[in-house]
C-alpha distance (Angstrom), angle and dihedral (degrees) to the residues before:
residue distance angle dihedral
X1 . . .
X2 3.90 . .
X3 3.89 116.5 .
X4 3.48 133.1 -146.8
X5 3.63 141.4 -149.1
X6 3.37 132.2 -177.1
X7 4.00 101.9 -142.4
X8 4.07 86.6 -115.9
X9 3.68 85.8 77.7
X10 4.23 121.7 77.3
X11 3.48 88.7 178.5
X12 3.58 99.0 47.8
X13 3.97 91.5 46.2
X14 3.75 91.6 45.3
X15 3.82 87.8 62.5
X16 3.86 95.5 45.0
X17 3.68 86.2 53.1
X18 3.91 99.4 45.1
X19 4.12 91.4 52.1
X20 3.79 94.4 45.9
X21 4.03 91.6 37.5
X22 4.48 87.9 51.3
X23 4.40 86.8 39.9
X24 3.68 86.3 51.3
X25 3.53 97.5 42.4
X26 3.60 90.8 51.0
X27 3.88 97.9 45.3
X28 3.84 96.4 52.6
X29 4.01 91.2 40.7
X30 3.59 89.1 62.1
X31 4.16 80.0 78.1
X32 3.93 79.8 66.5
X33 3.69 89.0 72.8
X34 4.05 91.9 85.8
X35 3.80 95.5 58.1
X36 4.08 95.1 72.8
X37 4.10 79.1 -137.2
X38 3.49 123.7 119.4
X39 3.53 123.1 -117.9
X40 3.93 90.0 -119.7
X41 4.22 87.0 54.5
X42 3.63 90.0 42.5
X43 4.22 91.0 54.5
X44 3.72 82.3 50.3
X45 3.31 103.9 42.9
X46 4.03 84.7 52.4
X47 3.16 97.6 47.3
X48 3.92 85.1 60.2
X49 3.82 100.1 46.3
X50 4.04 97.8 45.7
X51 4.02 89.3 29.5
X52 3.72 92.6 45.1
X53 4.10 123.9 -146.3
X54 3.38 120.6 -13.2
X55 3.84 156.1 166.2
X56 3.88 122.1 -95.5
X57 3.89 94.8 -111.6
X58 3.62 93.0 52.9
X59 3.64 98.7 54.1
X60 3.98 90.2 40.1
X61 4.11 84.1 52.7
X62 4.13 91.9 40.4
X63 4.35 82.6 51.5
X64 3.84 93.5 48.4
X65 3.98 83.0 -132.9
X66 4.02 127.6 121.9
X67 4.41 117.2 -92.6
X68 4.13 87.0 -105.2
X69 3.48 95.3 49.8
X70 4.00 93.4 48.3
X71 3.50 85.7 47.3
X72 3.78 98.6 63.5
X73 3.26 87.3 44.9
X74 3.26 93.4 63.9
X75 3.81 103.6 42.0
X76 3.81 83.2 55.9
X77 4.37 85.1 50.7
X78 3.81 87.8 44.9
X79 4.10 97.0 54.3
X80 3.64 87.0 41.2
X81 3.85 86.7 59.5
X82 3.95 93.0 -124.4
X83 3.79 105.4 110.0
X84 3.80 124.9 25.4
X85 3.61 140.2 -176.5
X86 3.78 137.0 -96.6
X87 4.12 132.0 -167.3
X88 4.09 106.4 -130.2
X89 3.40 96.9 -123.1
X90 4.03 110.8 -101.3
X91 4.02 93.4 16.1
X92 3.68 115.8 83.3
X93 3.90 89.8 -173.1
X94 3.78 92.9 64.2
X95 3.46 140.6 59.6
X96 3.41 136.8 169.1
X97 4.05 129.2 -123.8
X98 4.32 124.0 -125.4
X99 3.06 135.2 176.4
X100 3.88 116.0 -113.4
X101 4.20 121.2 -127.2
X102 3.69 84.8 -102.2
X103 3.64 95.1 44.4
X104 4.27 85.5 54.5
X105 4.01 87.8 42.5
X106 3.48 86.2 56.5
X107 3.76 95.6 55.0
X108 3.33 93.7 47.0
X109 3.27 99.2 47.3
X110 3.91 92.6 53.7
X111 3.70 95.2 40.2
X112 4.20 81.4 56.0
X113 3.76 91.4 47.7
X114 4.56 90.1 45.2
X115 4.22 87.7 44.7
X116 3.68 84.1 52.8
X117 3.69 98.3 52.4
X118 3.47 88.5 45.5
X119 3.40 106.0 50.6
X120 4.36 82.8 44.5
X121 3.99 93.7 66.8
X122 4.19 88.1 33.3
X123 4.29 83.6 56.8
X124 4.08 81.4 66.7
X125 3.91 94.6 63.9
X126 3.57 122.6 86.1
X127 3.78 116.8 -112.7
X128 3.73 92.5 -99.3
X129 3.65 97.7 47.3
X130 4.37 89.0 46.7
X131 4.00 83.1 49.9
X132 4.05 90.6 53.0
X133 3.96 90.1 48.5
X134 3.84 89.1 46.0
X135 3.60 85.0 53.4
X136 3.94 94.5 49.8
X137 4.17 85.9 48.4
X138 3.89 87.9 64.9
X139 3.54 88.7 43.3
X140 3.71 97.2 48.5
X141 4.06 92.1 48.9
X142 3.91 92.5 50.8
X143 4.16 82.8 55.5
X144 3.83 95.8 40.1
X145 3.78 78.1 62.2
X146 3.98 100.6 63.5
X147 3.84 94.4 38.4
């Protein structure tokens, strides 16, 4: 069922926005299918390449998922040879967590495969209709900011 929102209404934008943000999500994710990696690696695994190195806890906390949980996770990253470990310098307990070259190469290579999705149902708007949704882009990056 379409929704509608009269532009007075934060609220009822906000919930136009979060269906068509999660149907677009899920439409240009289905590109993810290639990589063999599961969209709970693959969140992971970016959170790593764009996020650079870190420690377990961070990435569990970045996730919004329990320690164990990241931790398989990342064993199943690790003997996929995406992610890899790293001793913290002058603590033998620690280490830190990258991502591997192929671990960024596959990133890129399914952020290439989402943009072109994308951009393949944005081809179907008319120039004045792509202009308002580039519009709404810059809008929605200023507001990714304050959340």
């Amino acid at each position: 069922m379409a929704r509608t929102a009269t532009g007075k209404d934060p609220a009822g934008v906000a919930d136009r926005l979060h269906s068509a943000a999660i149907h677009v999500l899920r439409g240009v994710r289905k590109a993810d299918a290639r990589t063999g990696v599961s969209p709970a690696r693959l969140s992971a695994l970016s959170v790593l390449v764009f996020g650079g190195p870190m420690r377990m806890t961070d990435l569990a906390r970045a996730e919004q998922v329990s320690v164990p949980t990241m931790s398989r996770l990342v064993a199943a990253l690790e003997s996929g040879g995406l992610v890899r470990r790293r001793d913290v310098s002058g603590d033998a307990r620690a280490s830190t967590l990258e991502a591997t070259s192929r671990g960024v190469k596959v990133m890129q290579d399914g952020r290439r495969r989402r943009v072109e999705r994308l951009a393949t149902a944005l081809a179907r708007l008319s120039a004045s209709e792509l202009a308002v949704l580039e519009r709404g882009a810059a809008l929605m990056e200023n507001v990714a900011t304050t959340i």
